[in-house]
Backbone bond lengths (Angstrom), bond angles and torsions (degrees), N, CA, C in turn:
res aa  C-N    CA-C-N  psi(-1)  N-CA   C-N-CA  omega(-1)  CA-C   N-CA-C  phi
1 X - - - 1.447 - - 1.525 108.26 -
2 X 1.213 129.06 139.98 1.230 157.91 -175.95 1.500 98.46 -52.11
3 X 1.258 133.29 172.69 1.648 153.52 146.85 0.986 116.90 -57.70
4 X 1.202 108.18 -48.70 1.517 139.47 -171.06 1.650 115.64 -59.77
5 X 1.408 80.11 -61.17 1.817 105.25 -179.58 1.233 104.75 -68.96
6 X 1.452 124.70 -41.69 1.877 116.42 -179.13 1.101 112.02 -68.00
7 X 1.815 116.99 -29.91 1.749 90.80 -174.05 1.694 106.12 -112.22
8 X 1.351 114.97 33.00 1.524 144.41 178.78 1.847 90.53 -34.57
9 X 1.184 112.67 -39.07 1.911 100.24 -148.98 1.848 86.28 -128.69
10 X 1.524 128.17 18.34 1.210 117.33 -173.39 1.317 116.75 -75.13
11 X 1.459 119.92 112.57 1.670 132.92 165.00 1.969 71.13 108.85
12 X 0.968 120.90 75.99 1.271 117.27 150.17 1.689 121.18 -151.39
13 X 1.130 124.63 119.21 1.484 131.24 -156.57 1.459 94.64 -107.73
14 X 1.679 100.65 107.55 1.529 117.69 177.98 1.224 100.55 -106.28
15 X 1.158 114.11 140.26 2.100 126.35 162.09 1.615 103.19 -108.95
16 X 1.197 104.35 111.56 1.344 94.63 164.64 1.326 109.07 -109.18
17 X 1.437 128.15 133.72 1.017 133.14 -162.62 2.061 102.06 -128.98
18 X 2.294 94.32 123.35 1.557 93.09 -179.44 1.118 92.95 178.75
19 X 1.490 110.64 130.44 1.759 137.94 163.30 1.168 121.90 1.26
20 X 1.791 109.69 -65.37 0.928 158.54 166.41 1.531 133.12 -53.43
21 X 1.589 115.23 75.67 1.443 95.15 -140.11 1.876 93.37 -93.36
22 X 1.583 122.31 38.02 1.035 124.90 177.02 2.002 95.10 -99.29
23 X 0.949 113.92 -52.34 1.541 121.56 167.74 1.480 113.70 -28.43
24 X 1.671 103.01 -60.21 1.226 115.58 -177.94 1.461 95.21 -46.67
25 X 1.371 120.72 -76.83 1.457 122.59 -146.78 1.149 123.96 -77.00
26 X 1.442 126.31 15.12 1.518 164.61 -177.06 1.643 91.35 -88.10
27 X 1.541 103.81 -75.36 1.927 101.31 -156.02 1.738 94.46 -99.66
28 X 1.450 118.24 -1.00 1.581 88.20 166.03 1.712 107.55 -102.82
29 X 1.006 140.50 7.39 1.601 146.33 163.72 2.012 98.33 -70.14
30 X 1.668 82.73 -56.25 2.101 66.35 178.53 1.478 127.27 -74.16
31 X 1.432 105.49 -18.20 1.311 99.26 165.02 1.783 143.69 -121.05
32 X 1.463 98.26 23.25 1.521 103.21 132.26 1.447 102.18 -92.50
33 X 1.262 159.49 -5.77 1.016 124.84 166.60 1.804 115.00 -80.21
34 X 1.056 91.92 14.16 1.650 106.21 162.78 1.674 115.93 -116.35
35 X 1.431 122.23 2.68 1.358 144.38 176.30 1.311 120.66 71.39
36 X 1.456 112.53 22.52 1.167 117.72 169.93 1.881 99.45 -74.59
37 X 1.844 100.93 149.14 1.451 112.96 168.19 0.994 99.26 -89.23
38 X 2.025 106.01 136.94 1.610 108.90 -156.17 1.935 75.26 -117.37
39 X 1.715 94.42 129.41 2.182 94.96 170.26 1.810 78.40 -124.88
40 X 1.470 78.74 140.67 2.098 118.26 174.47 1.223 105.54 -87.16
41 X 1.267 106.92 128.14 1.506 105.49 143.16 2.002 111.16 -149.17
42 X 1.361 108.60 148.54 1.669 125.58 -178.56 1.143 113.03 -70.90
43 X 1.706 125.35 -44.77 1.167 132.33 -176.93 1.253 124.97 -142.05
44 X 1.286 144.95 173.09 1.530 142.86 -176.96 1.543 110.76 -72.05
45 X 1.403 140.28 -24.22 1.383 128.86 158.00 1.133 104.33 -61.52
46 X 1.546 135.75 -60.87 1.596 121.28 -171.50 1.000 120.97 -80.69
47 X 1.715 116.84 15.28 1.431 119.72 158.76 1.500 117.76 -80.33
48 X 1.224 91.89 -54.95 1.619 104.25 177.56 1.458 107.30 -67.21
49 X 1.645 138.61 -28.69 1.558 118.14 158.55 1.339 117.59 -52.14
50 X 0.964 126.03 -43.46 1.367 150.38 -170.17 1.844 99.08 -45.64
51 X 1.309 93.37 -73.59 1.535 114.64 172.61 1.181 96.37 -37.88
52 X 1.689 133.72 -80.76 1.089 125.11 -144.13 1.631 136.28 -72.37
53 X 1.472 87.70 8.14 1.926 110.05 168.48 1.426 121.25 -143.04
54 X 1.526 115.74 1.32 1.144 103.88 164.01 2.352 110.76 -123.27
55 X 1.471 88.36 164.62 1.628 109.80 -179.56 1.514 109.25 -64.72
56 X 1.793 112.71 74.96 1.705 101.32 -178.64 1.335 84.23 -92.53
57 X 1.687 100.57 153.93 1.404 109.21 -178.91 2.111 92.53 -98.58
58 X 1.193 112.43 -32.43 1.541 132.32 -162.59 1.764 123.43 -172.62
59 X 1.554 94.75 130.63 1.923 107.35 -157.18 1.822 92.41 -104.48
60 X 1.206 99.40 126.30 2.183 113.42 147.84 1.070 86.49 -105.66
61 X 1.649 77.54 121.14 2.270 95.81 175.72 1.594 81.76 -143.81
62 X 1.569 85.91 119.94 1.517 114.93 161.80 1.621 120.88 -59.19
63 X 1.279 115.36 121.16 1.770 119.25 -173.01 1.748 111.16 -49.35
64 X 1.380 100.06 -68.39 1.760 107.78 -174.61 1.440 84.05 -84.05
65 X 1.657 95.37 131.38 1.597 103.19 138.76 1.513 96.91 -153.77
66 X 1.462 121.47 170.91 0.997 130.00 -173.47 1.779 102.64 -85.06
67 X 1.982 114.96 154.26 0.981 99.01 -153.35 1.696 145.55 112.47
68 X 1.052 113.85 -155.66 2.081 131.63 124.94 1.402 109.92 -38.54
69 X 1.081 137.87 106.15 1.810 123.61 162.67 1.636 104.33 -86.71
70 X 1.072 99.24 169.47 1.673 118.28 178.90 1.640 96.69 -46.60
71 X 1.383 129.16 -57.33 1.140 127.69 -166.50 1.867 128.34 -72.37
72 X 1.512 87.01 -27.33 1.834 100.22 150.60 1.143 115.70 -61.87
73 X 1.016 126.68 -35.35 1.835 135.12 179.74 1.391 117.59 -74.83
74 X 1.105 147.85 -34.29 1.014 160.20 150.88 1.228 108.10 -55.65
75 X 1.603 127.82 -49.97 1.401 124.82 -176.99 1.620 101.31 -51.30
76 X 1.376 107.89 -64.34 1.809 117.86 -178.39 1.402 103.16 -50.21
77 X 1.056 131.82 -48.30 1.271 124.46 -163.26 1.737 117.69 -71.08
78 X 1.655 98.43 -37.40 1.750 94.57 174.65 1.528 109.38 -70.69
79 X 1.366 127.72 -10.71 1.685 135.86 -175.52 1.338 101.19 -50.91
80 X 1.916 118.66 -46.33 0.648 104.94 -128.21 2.040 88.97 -123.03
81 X 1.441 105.19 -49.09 1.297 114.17 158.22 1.739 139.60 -112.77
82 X 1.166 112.76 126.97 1.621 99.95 -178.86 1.734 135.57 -46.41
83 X 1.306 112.65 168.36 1.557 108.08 -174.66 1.441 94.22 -67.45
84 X 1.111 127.81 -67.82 1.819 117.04 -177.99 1.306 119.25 -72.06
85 X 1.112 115.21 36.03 1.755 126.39 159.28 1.364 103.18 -103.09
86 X 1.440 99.02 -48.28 1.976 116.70 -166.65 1.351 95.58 -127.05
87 X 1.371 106.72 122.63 2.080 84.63 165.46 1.793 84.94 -117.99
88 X 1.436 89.50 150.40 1.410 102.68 171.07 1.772 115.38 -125.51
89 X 1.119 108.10 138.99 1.677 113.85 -150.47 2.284 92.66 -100.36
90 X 1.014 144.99 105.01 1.526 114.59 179.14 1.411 104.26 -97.55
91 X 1.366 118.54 156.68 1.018 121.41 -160.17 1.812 94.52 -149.58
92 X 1.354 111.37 114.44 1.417 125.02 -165.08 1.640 104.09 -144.93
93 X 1.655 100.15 153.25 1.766 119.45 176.68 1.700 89.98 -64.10
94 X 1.433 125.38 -41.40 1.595 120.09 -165.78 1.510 97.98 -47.58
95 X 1.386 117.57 120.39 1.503 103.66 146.94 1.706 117.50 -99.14
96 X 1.522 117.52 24.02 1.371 109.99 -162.96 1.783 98.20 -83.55
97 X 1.618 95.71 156.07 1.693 99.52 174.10 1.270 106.98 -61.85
98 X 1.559 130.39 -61.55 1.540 113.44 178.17 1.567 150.72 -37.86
99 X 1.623 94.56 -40.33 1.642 114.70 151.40 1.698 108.58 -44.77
100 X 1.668 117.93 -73.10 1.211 112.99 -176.77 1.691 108.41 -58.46
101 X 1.208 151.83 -56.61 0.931 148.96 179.84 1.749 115.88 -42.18
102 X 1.054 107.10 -63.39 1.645 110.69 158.77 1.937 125.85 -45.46
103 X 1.350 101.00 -17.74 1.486 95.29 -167.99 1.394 74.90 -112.46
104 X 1.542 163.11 -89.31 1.410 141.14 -173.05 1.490 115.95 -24.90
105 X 1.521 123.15 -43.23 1.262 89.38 -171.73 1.270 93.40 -83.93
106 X 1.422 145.38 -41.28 1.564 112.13 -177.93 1.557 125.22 -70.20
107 X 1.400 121.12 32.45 1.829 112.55 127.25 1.497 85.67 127.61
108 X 1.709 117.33 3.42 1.259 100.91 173.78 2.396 124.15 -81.22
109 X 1.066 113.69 159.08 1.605 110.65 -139.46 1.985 67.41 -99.07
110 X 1.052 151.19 -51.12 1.388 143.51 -178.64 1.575 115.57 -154.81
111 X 1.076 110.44 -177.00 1.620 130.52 -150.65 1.376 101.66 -145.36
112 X 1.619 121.65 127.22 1.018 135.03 163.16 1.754 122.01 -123.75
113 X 0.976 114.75 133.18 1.834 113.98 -179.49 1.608 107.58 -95.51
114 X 1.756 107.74 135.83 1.503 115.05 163.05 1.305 121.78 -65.46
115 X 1.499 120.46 139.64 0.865 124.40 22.84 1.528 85.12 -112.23
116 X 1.742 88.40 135.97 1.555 117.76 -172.57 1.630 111.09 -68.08
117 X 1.024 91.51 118.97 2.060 104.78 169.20 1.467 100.19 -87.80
118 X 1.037 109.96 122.18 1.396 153.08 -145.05 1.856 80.99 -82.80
119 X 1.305 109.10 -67.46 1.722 117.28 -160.92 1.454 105.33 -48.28
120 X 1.562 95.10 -40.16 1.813 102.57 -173.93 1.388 108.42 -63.95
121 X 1.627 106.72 -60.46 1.488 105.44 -171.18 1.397 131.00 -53.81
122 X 1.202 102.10 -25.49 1.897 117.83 165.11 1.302 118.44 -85.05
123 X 0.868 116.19 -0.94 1.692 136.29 148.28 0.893 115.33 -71.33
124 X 1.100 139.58 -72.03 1.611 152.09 -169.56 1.756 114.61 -74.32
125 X 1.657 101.35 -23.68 1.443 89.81 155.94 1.535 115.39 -99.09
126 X 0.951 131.10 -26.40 1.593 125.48 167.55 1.671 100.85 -54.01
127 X 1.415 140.08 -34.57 1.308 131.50 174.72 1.252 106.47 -75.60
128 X 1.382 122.70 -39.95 1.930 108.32 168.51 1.436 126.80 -52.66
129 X 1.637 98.42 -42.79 1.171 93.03 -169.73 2.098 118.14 -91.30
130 X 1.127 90.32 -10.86 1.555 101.07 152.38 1.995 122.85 -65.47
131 X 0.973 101.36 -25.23 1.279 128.13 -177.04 1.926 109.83 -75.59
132 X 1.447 94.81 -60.37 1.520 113.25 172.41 1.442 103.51 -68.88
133 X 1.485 141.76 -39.36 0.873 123.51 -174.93 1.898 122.64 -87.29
134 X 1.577 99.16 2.54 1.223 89.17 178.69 1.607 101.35 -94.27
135 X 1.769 95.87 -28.72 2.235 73.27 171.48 1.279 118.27 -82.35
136 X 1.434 129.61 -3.68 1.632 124.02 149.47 1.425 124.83 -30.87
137 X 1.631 104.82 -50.95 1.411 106.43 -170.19 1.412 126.45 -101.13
138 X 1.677 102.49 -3.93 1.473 124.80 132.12 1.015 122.60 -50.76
139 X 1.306 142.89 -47.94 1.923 133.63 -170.96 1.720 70.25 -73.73
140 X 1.330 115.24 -92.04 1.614 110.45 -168.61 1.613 124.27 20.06
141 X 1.423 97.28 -82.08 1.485 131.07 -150.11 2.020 83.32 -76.04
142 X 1.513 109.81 -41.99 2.099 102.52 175.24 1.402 110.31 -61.71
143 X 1.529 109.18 -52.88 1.498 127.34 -170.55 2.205 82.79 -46.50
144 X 1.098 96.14 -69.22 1.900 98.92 -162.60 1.541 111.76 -47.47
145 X 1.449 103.93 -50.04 1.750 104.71 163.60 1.821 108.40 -64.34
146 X 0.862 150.36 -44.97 1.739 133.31 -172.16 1.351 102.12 -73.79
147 X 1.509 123.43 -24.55 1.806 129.01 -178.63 2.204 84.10 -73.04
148 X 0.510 117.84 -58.14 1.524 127.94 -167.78 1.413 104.75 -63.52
149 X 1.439 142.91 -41.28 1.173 149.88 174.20 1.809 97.53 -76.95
150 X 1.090 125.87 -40.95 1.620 116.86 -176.11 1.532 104.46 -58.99
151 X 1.446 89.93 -41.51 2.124 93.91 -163.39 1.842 92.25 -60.16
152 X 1.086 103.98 -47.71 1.863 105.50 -171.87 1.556 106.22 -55.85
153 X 1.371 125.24 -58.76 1.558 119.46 156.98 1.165 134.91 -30.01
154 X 1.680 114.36 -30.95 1.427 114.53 -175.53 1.384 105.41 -89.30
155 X 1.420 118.05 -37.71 1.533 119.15 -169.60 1.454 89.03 -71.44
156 X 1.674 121.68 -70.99 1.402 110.12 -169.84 1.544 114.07 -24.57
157 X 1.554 120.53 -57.04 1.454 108.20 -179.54 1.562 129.04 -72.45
158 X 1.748 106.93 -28.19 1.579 101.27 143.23 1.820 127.95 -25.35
159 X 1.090 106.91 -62.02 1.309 139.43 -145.00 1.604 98.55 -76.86
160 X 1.574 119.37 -46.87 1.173 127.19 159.56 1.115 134.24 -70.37
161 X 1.607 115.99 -37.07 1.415 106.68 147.99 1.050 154.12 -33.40
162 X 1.673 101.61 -48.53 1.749 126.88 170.35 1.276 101.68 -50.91
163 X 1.747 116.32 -56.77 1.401 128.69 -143.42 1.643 96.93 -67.79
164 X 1.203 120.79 -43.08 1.693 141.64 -176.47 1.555 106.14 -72.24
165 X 1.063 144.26 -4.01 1.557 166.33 179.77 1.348 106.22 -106.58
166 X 1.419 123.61 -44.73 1.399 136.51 177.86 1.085 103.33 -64.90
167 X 1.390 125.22 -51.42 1.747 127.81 -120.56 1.831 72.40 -113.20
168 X 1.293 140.62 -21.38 1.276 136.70 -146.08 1.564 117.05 69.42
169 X 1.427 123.53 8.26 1.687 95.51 178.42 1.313 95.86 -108.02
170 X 1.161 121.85 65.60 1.664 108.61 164.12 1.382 100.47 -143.77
């Protein structure tokens, strides 16, 4: 394996979330061995605790689970954050179009079928998270223009002040 390829997912906080904790230990072995930090979870409540105190950068959330299903999870999760804030990848035995169609439109960013090919799925998260990072540096690049438009507001009203002090109407 490449340099490249081992540190493919380094400083990246994946949850993979599934029933099945043989699944789990399938795609998080290959990807810390790409140095991604691999966080567990069994079901969609201790996914979403999970979420709600730790730094996921991106979720594999299994469709069926007993419970919360994958697709309850996603519902809660777009409530609260967007697909290019969070992308979440699901990854289910369903290969039917309606399953996938139902889990995109409720807010999931892609769809993967078991048994998961490894090449693809690290594909498809290197494209999310390429994805997430270009609207990162979008808020950035607004956040830097509205910081840049305030400073021009303040001087402009500096600027009028003086001028109204000068002129006597202030």
């Amino acid at each position: 394996m490449t340099e490249d390829l081992q540190n493919q997912f380094a400083n990246t906080n994946i949850l993979i979330v599934d029933d099945m904790q043989d699944n789990i230990d399938v795609l998080a072995r290959r990807l810390r061995n790409r140095q991604a930090t691999i966080y567990e979870a069994s079901d969609g409540t201790e996914a979403l605790d999970i979420l709600s105190v730790s730094p996921i950068d991106i979720i594999l959330l299994d469709v069926m689970m007993p419970g919360l299903s994958g697709l309850d999870v996603v519902k809660k999760i777009r409530t609260k954050r967007s697909a290019a804030a969070l992308p979440i990848i699901m990854v289910s035995a369903r290969t039917d179009q309606a399953m996938m169609v139902e889990c995109l439109q409720a807010g999931a960013n892609d769809y993967v079928t078991k048994p998961v090919d490894f090449q693809i799925v690290s594909a498809r998260i290197a494209t999310q998270l390429g994805i997430r990072e270009t609207y990162r540096a979008a808020l950035r690049d607004r956040s830097k223009q509205i910081g840049i438009a305030e400073e021009s507001r303040v001087r402009l009203a500096e600027a009028e002040a003086k001028l109204a002090s000068l002129t006597g109407k202030g």
